[in-house]
BADOZA-287864 format. One record per residue (C-alpha): x, y, z; residue in one letter. Coordinates in pm, whole numbers. Layout:
BEGIN
<node east="X" north="Y" up="Z" residu="a"/>
...
% end
This chain:
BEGIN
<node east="946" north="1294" up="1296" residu="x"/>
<node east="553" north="1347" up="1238" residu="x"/>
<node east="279" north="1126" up="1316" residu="x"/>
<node east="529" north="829" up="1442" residu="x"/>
<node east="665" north="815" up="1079" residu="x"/>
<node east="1024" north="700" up="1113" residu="x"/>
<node east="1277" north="893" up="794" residu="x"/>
<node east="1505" north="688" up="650" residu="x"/>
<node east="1809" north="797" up="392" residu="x"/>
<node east="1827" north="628" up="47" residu="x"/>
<node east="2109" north="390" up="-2" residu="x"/>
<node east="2030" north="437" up="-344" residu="x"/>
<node east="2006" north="766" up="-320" residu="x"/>
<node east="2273" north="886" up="-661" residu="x"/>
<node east="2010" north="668" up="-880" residu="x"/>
<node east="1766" north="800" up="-742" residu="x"/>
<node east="1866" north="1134" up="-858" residu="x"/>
<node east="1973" north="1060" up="-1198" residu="x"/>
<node east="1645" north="790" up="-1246" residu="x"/>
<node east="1394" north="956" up="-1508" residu="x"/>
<node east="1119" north="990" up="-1229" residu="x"/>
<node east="1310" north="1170" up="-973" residu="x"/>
<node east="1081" north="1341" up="-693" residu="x"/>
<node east="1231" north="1664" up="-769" residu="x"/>
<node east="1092" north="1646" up="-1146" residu="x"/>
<node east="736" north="1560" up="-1001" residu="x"/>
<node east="725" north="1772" up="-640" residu="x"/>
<node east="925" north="2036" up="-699" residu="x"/>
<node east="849" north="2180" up="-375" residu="x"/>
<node east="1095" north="1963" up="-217" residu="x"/>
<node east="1465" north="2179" up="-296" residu="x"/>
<node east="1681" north="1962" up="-554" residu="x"/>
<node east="1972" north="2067" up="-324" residu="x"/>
<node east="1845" north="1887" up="-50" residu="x"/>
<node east="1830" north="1472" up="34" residu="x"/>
<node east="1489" north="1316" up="-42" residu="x"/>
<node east="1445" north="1109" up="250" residu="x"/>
<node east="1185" north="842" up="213" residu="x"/>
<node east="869" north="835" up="484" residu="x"/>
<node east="840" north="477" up="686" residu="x"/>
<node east="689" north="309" up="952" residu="x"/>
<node east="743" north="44" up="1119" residu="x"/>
<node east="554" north="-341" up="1138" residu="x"/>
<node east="481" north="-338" up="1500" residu="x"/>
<node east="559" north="-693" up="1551" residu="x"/>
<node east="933" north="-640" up="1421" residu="x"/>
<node east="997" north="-318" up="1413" residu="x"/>
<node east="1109" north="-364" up="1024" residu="x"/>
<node east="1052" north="-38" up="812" residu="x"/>
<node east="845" north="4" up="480" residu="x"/>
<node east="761" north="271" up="312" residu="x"/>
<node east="431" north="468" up="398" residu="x"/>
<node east="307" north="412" up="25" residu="x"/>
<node east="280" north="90" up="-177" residu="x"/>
<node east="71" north="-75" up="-453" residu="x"/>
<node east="-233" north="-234" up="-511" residu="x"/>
<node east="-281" north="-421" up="-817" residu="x"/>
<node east="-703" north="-461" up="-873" residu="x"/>
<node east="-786" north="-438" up="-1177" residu="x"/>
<node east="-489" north="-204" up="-1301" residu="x"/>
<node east="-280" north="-519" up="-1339" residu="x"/>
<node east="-560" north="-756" up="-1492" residu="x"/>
<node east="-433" north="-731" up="-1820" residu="x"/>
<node east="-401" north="-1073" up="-1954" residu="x"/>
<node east="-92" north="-1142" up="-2189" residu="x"/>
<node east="-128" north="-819" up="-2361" residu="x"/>
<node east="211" north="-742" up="-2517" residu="x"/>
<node east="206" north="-304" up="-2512" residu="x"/>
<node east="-6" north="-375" up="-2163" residu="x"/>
<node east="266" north="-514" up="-2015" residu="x"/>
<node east="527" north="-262" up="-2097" residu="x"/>
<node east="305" north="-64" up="-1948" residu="x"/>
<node east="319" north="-223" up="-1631" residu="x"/>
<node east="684" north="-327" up="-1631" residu="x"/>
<node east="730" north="78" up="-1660" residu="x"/>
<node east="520" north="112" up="-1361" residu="x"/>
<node east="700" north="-130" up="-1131" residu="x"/>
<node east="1045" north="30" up="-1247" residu="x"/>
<node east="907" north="364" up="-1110" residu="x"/>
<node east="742" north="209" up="-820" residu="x"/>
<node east="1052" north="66" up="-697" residu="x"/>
<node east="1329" north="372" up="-818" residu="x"/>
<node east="1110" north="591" up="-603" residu="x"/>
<node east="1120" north="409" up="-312" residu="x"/>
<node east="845" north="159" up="-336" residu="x"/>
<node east="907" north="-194" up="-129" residu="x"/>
<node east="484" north="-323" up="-98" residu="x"/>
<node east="342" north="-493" up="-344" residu="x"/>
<node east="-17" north="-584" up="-308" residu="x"/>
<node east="-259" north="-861" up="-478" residu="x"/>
<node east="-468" north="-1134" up="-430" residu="x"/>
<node east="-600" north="-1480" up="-684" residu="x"/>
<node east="-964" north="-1263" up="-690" residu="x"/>
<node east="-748" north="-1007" up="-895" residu="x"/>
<node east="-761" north="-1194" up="-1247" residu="x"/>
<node east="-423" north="-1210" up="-1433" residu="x"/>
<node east="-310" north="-941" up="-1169" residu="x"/>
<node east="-55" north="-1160" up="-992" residu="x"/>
<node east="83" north="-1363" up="-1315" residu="x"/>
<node east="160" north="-999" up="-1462" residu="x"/>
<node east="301" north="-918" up="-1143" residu="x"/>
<node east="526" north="-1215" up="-1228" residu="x"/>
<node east="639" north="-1137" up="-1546" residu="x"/>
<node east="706" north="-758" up="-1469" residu="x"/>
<node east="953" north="-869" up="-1215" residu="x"/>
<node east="1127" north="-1050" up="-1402" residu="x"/>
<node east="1188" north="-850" up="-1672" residu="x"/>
<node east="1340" north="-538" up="-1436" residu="x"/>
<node east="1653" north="-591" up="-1213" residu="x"/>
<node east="1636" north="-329" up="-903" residu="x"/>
<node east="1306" north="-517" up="-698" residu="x"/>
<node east="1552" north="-579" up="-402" residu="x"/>
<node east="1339" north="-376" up="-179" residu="x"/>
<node east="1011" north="-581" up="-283" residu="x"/>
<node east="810" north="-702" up="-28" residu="x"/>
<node east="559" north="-942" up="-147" residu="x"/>
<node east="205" north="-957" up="-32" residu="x"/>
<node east="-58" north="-1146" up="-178" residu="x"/>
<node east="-407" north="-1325" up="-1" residu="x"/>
<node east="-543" north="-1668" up="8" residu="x"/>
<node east="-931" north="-1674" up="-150" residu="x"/>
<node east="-1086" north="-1958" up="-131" residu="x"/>
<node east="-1268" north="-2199" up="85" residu="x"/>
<node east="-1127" north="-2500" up="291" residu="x"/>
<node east="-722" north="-2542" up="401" residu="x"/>
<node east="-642" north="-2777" up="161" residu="x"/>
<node east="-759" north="-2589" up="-123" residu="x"/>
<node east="-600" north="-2259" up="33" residu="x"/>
<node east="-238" north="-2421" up="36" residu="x"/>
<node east="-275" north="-2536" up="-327" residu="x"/>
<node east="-396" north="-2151" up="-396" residu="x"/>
<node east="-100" north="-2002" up="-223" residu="x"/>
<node east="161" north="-2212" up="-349" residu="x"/>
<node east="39" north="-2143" up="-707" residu="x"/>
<node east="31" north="-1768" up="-575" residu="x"/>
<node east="429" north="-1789" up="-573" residu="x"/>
<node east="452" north="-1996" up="-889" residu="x"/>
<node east="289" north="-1689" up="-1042" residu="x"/>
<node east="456" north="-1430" up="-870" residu="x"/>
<node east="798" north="-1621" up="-925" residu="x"/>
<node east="950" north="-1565" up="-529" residu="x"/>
<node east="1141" north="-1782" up="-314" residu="x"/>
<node east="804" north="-1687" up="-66" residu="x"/>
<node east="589" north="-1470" up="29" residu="x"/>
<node east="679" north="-1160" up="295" residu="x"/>
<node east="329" north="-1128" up="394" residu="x"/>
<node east="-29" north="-1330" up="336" residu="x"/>
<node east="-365" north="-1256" up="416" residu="x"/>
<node east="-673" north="-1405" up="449" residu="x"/>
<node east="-935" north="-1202" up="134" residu="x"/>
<node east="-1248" north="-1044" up="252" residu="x"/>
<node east="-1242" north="-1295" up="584" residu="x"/>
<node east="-1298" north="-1608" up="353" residu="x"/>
<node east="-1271" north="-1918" up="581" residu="x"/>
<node east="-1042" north="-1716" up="780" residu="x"/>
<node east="-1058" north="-1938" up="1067" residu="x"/>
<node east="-949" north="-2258" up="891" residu="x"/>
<node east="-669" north="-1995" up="682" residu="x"/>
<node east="-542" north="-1865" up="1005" residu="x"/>
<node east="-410" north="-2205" up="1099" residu="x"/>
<node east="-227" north="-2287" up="782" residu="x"/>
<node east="-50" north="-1917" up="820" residu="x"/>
<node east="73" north="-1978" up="1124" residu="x"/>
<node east="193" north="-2319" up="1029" residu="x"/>
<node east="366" north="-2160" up="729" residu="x"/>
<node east="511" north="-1896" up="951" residu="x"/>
<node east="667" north="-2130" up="1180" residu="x"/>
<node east="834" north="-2320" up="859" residu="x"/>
<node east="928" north="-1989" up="701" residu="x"/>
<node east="704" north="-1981" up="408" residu="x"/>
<node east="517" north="-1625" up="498" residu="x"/>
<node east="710" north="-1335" up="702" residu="x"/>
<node east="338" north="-1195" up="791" residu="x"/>
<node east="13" north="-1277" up="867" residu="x"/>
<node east="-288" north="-1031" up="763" residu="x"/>
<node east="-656" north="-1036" up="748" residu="x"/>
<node east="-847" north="-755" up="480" residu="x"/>
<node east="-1184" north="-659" up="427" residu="x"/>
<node east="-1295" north="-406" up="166" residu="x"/>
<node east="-1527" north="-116" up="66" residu="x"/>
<node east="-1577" north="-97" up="449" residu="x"/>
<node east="-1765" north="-444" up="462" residu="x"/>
<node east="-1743" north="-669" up="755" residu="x"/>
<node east="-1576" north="-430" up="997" residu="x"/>
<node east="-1804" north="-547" up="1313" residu="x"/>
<node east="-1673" north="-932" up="1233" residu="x"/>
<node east="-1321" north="-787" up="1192" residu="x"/>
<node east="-1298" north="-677" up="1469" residu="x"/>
<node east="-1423" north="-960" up="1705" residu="x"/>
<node east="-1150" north="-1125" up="1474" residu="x"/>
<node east="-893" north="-920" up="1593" residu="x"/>
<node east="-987" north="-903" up="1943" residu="x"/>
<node east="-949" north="-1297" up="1931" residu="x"/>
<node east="-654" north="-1342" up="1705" residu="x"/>
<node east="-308" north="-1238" up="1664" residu="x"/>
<node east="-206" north="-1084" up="1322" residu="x"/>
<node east="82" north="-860" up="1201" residu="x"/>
<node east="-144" north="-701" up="946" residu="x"/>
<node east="-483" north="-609" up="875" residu="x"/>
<node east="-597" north="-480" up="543" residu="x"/>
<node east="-946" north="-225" up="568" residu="x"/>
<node east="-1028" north="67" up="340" residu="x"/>
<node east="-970" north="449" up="459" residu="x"/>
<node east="-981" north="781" up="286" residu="x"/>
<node east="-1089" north="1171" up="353" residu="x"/>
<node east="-1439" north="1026" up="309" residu="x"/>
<node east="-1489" north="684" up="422" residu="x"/>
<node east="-1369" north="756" up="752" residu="x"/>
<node east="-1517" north="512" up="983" residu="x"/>
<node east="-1239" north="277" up="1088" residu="x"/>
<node east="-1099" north="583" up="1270" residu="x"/>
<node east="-1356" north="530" up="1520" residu="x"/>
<node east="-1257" north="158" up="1617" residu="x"/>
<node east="-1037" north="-7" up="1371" residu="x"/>
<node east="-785" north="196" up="1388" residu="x"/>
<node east="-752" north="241" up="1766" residu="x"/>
<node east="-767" north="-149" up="1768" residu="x"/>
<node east="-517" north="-214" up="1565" residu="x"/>
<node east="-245" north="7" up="1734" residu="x"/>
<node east="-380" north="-166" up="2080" residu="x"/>
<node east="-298" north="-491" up="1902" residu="x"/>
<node east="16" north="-386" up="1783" residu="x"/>
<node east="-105" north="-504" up="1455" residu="x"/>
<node east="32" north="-298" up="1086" residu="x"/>
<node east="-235" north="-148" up="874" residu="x"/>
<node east="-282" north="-167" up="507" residu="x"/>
<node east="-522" north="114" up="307" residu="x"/>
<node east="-687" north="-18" up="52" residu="x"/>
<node east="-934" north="170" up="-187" residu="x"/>
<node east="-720" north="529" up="-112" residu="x"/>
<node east="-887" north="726" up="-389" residu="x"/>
<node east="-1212" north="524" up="-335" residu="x"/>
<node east="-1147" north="386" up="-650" residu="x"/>
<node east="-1084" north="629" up="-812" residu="x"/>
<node east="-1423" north="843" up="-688" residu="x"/>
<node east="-1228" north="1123" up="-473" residu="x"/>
<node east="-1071" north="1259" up="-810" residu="x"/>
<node east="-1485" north="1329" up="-956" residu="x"/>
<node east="-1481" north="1595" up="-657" residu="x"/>
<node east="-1203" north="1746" up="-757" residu="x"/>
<node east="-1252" north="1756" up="-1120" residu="x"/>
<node east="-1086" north="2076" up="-1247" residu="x"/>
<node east="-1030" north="2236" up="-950" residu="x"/>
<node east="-717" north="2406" up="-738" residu="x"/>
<node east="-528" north="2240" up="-479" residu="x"/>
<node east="-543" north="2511" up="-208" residu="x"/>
<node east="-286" north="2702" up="-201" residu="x"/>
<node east="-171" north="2570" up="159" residu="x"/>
<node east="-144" north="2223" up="43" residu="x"/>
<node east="255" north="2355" up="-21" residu="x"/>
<node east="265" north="2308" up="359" residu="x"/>
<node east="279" north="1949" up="343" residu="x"/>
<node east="471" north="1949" up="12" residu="x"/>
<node east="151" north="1835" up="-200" residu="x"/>
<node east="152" north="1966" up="-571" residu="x"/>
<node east="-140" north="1733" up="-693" residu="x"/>
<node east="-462" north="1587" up="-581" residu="x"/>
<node east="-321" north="1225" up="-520" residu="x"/>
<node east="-33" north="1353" up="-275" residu="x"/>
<node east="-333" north="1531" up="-87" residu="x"/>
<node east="-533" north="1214" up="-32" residu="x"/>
<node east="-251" north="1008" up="30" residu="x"/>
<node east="-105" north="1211" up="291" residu="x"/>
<node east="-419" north="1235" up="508" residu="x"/>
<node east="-426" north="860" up="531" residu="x"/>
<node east="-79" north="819" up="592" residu="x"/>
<node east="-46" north="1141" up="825" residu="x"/>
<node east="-300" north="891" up="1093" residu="x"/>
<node east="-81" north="738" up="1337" residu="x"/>
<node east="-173" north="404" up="1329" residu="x"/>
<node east="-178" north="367" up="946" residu="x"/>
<node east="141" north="189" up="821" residu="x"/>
<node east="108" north="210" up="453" residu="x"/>
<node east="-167" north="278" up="147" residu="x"/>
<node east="-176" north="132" up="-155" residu="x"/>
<node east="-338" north="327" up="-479" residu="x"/>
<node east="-355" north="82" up="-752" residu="x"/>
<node east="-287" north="234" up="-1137" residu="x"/>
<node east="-221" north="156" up="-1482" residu="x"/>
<node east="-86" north="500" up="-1590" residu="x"/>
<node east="322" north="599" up="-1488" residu="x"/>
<node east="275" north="923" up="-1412" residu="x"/>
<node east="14" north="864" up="-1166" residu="x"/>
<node east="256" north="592" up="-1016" residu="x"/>
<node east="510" north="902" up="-987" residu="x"/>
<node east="279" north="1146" up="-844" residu="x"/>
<node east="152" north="870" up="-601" residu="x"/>
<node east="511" north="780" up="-498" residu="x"/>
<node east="552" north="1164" up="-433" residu="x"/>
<node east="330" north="1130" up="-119" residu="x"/>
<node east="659" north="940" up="24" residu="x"/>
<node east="813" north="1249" up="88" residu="x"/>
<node east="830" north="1558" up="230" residu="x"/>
<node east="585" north="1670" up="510" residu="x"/>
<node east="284" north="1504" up="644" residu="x"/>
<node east="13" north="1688" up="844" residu="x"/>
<node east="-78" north="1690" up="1167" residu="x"/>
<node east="-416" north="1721" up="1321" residu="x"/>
<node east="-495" north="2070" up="1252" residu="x"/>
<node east="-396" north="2043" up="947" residu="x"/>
<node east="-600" north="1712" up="892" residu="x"/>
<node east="-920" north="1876" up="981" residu="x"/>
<node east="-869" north="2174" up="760" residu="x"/>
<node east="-789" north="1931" up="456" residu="x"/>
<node east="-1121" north="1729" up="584" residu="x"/>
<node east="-1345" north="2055" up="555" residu="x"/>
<node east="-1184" north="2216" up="259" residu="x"/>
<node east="-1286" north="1875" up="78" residu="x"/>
<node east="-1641" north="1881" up="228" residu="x"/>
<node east="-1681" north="2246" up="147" residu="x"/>
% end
């Protein structure tokens, strides 16, 4: 067990094998012989397991009612979820994003392990119910395992209709996000002063603030955390452009750049889960490779941190 990461075995584990995307095809530092056993943590307010790497949705799912678009993304969520994937993340800011979503899911059969999260983004609580209800419409779910309140957006007036919901059954969760490291100071007074089961910021190997007070709040709060922005949208791969993994990143059973990234977020202790967003399967498979295999500690952090910077 590393970093408080609880391993779980695959139930599904003979599909697994045989699916198309099989870890072994895409880490092969991980022995076919042996059992791929899925990284989790758990929701500190249930104890419930998901899986330390899920899926964002901004702009890589904004794709309208494009027909060869779409097959594109129903091909993604069948390799998101045959390699272990459970978190789906999106929000009504996101464009088409969450009636794609929608559609995708319908069209494939093994989503039993999806776990639905999607924000409210709007002002006023009226207004924010008639959002969230069309929210599910879209997404085509019974409800919603977790919602959060985008960017902080009337979050006050939000918060109360959550907890409402929650009581009634309608939301599992309740999360607040902020983005591009925006907002932290008022998120965490918001923290300090509210109880949620989820907070949404963004972390990587370079925007590294939150480790200085978000972080340590949130496990003091015994609230889950969400990564957004893991690649920093895609910037960390400019740095990298053409160049090696070192060759130590075997250690931690990395064989591409993405698997590096993620597994220094995930590898902090009070991270629960990040979610890359893409429109491209075979960076879905090499980010769902990050769910296995070995995660770093905090040597090995800081030697990934100054290899990066050097």
């Amino acid at each position: 067990m590393l970093n408080g990461s609880n391993l779980i075995r695959r139930r599904n584990f003979l599909r697994f094998l045989l699916g198309s995307s099989s870890i072994v095809l895409f880490n092969p530092l991980l022995k076919a012989t042996s059992l791929p056993e899925l990284l989790t943590k758990k929701i500190p307010s249930s104890g419930e397991l998901l899986p330390v790497i899920g899926m964002g949705t901004w702009q890589t799912f904004d794709i309208g009612e494009d027909k060869s678009e779409l097959l594109i993304r129903k091909k993604i969520l069948e390799t998101f979820f045959e390699n272990g994937g459970s978190v789906i993340d999106s929000s009504p800011m996101y464009g088409s994003s969450e009636q794609v979503i929608g559609y995708c899911l319908q069209e494939i059969s093994h989503k039993q392990a999806l776990f639905a999260a999607t924000k409210v983004w709007i002002q006023g609580q009226w207004l924010g119910k008639k959002q969230m209800e069309y929210s599910r419409r879209l997404w085509g779910v019974d409800h919603f395992d977790l919602m959060q309140i985008h960017n902080m957006v009337d979050w006050e007036d939000h918060l109360e209709t959550l907890k409402e919901w929650k009581r009634d059954g309608k939301i599992r969760y309740i999360g607040i996000t902020t983005s591009h490291g925006r907002r932290h100071r008022e998120l965490e007074k918001a923290l300090q002063r509210e109880q949620f089961d989820f907070v949404q910021f963004t972390y990587n190997i370079i925007d590294r603030e939150v480790e200085q007070r978000l972080l340590p709040l949130a496990a003091e709060r015994g609230t889950a955390v969400i990564i957004n922005r893991p690649f920093q949208g895609g910037g960390l791969f400019n740095y990298v452009d053409k160049k090696p993994l070192p060759p130590w990143a075997n250690e931690i059973d990395c064989v591409n750049w993405a698997q590096f990234f993620l597994k220094y977020i995930i590898s902090h202790p009070h991270v629960s889960c990040a979610i890359p967003a893409t429109s491209k399967v075979a960076h879905m498979q090499e980010n769902m490779g990050a769910c296995y295999g070995r995660l770093p500690d905090s040597k090995m952090r800081n030697r990934m941190i100054a290899y990066f910077e050097d």
